[in-house]
C-alpha positions in Angstrom: 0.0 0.0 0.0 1.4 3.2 -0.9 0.7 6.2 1.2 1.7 9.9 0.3 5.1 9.4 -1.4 5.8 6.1 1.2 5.0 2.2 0.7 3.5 1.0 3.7 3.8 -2.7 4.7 4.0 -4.6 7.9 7.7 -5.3 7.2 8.7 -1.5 6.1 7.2 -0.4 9.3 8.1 -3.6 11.1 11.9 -2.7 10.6 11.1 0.4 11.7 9.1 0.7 14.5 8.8 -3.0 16.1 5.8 -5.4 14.4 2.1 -4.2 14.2 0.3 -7.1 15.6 -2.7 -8.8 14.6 -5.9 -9.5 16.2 -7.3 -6.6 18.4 -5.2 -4.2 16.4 -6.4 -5.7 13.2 -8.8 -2.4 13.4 -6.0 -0.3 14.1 -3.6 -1.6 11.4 -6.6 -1.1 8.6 -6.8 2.2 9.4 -2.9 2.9 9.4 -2.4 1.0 5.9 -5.8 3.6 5.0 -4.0 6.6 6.1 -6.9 6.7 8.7 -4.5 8.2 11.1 -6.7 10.4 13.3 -9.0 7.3 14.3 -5.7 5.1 14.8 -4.6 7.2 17.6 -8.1 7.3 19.0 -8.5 3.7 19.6 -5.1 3.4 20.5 -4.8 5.9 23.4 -8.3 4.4 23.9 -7.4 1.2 24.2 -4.0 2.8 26.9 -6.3 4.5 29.0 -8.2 1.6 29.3 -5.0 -0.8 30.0 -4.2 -3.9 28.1 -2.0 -2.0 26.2 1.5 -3.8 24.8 4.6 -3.5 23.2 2.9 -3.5 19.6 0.5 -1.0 20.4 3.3 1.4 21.8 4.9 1.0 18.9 1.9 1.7 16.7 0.8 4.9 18.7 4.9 6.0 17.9 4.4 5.3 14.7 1.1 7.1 14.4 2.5 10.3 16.5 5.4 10.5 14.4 3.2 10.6 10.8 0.7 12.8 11.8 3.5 15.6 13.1 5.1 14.8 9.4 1.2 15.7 8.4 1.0 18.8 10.4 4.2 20.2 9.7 3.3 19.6 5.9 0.5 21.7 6.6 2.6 24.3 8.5 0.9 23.7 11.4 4.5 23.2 13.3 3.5 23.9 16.7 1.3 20.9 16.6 3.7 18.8 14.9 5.9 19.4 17.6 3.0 18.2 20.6 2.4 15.2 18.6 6.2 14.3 18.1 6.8 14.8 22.3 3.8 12.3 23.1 6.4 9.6 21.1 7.5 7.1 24.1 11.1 7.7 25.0 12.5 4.0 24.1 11.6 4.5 20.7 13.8 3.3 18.3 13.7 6.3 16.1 14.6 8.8 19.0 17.4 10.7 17.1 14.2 11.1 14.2 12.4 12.7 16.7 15.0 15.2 18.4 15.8 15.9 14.6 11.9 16.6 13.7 11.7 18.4 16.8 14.6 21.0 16.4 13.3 21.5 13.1 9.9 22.1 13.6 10.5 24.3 16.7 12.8 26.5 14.6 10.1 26.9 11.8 7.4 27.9 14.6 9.8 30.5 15.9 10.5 29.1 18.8 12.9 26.7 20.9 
């Protein structure tokens, strides 16, 4: 599946950001691969609030944090990119992608 300018598969984001598991998230993984990225998060910090929350899911919610502050900041709405990108958990493996989208979206809000 091909989303924006990126193929999405469960191996490309897999590699990534750790596996996107089956079952219960089989809702939440249809509406990542449809760039339904909005109700992703929903039923994913849903489903934390509500506990029974993994690994997989963490991973997921990174994942969907860090595409939607790419969507904002496309949208020059840096600000919020920059909320969404600090609500990433801290043993992600794409940490240094973060404090690199961070600095970078802070400079082009005006801020630090």
């Amino acid at each position: 599946l091909v989303i924006g300018n990126e193929a999405i598969t469960n191996s490309s984001i897999g590699k990534k950001y750790g596996t996107i598991a089956p079952a219960a998230s089989d809702d939440v993984e249809a509406l990542m691969l449809q760039n339904k990225l909005e109700q992703a998060r929903q039923l994913l910090e849903k489903k934390k609030r509500e506990g029974g929350f993994d690994q997989t899911d963490e991973n997921n919610l990174d994942w969907v944090y860090i595409r939607l502050a790419k969507k904002e900041a496309k949208a020059k709405r840096f600000k919020n990119a920059v909320q969404l990108l600090e609500q990433v958990s801290k043993d992600t493996r794409s940490q240094e992608e973060i404090r690199m989208l961070t600095r970078r979206y802070k400079k082009s809000a005006g801020g630090s």
